[in-house]
N, C-alpha and C positions, 0 to 999 in steps of 0.2 A: 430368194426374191430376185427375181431378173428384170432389168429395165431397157426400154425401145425408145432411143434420140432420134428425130426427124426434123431435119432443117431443113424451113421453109423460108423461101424468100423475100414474102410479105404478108403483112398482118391480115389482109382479106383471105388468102391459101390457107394461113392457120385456121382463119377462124372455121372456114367449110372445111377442115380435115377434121376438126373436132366435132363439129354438131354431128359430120359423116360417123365418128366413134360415139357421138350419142345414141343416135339413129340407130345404130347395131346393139345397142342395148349394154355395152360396159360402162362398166360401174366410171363414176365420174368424177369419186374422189379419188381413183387410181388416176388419172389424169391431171396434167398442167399443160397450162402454154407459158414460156416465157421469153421477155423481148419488152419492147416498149408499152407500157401501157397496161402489162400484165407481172407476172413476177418477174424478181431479178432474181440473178444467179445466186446473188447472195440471200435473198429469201427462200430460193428452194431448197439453198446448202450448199450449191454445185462450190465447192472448197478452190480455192486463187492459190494453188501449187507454188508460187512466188511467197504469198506470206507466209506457208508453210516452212516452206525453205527458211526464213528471213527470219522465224522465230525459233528455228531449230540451229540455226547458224549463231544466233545470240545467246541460245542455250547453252552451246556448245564454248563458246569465246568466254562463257562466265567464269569457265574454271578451266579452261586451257591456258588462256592467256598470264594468268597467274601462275600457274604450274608450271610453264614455262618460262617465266622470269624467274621463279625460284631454281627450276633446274637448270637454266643457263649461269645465272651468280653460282652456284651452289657449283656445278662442274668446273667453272672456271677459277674459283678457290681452290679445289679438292684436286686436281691437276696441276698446278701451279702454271698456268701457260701463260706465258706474256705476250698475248695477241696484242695488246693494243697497250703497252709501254708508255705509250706518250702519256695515257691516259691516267696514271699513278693508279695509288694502291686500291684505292675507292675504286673508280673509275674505270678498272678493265674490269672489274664483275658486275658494275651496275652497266657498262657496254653490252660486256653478254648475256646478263639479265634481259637487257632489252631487246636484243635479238633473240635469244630462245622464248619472250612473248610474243614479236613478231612470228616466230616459227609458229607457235602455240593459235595464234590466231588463222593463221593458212592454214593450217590442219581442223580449225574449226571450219571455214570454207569447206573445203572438201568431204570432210567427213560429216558435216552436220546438213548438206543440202545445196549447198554454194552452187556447184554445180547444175544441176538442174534450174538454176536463175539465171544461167545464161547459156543452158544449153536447148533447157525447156524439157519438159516430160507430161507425161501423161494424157489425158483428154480433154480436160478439164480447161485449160488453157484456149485451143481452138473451138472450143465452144463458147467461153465467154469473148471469144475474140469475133465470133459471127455473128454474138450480140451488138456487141459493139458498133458493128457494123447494119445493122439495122435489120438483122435476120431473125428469123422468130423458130423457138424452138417449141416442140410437142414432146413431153415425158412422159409415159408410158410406163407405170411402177406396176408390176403384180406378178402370176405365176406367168409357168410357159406356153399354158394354154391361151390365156390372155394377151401373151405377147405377140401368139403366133396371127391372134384374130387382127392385133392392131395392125400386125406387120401387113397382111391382105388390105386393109385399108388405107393404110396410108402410100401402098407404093401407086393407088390410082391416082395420087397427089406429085406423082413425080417430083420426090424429095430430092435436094440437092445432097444431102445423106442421110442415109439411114443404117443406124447404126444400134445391134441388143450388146447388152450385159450383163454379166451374173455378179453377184454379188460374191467375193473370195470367203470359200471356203463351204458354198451351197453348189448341189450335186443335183444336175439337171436331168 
């Protein structure tokens, strides 16, 4: 399955670039517009790589940050180090407990998606981001032949982008 992003500037461009893809005869439940007034991102699926992140990073903190309180206490018994002396006998393993959960939780940033929340990735993001901003998108779901026809139609639209993609792991 391969799909065709064309971002259009306002909702009157959308609307004559679609009737234009009616007009040619594709099918028209391969088609959306979305943008105000029509879907949202979140209705077509288009996925917010931030909550992504956000609930893989909490997935991640569920059992790191405990593993790592246990293996900070648990190291700092089994070593006998007296990093933190003042803090008696309790006290410097519930220290290092608490640092190797701190440890535990950065390592869930990083490895669970953190990252990409502030660095950004993907596509997904500057598209719901031209929504935002009052732009109106044309989706385009089907084969290649279909993409290819859209793609003739919609660059008389002089798209601000346009942009296909395949679906990972389908062989064009």
């Amino acid at each position: 399955m391969s799909y065709l992003v064309a971002v259009l500037s306002d909702r009157i461009q959308a609307e004559e670039a679609y009737s234009a893809l009616e007009n040619e005869g594709l099918p028209m439940d391969k088609i959306s517009i979305l943008g105000r007034g029509y879907k949202s991102a979140d209705e077509y699926g288009l996925i917010d790589p931030n909550e992504t992140a956000r609930k893989q990073v909490r997935l991640m903190a569920s059992w790191l940050v405990p593993f790592g309180f246990l293996g900070g206490a648990a190291f700092n018994v089994i070593t006998g180090l007296n990093t933190f002396a003042w803090a008696g006998e309790i006290g410097s393993p519930l220290i290092a407990g608490i640092l190797g959960g701190l440890s535990g939780l950065l390592g869930s940033v990083f490895v669970g998606g953190g990252v990409g929340l502030v660095v950004g990735g993907g596509d997904a993001l500057p598209y719901r981001n031209r929504l935002n901003a009052g732009k109106y998108l044309i989706v385009v779901k089907g084969s290649d032949t279909l993409i290819r026809q859209a793609t003739r139609s919609l660059r008389a639209f002089d798209p601000e982008s346009l942009q296909g993609y395949a679906e990972p792991g389908m062989v064009s």
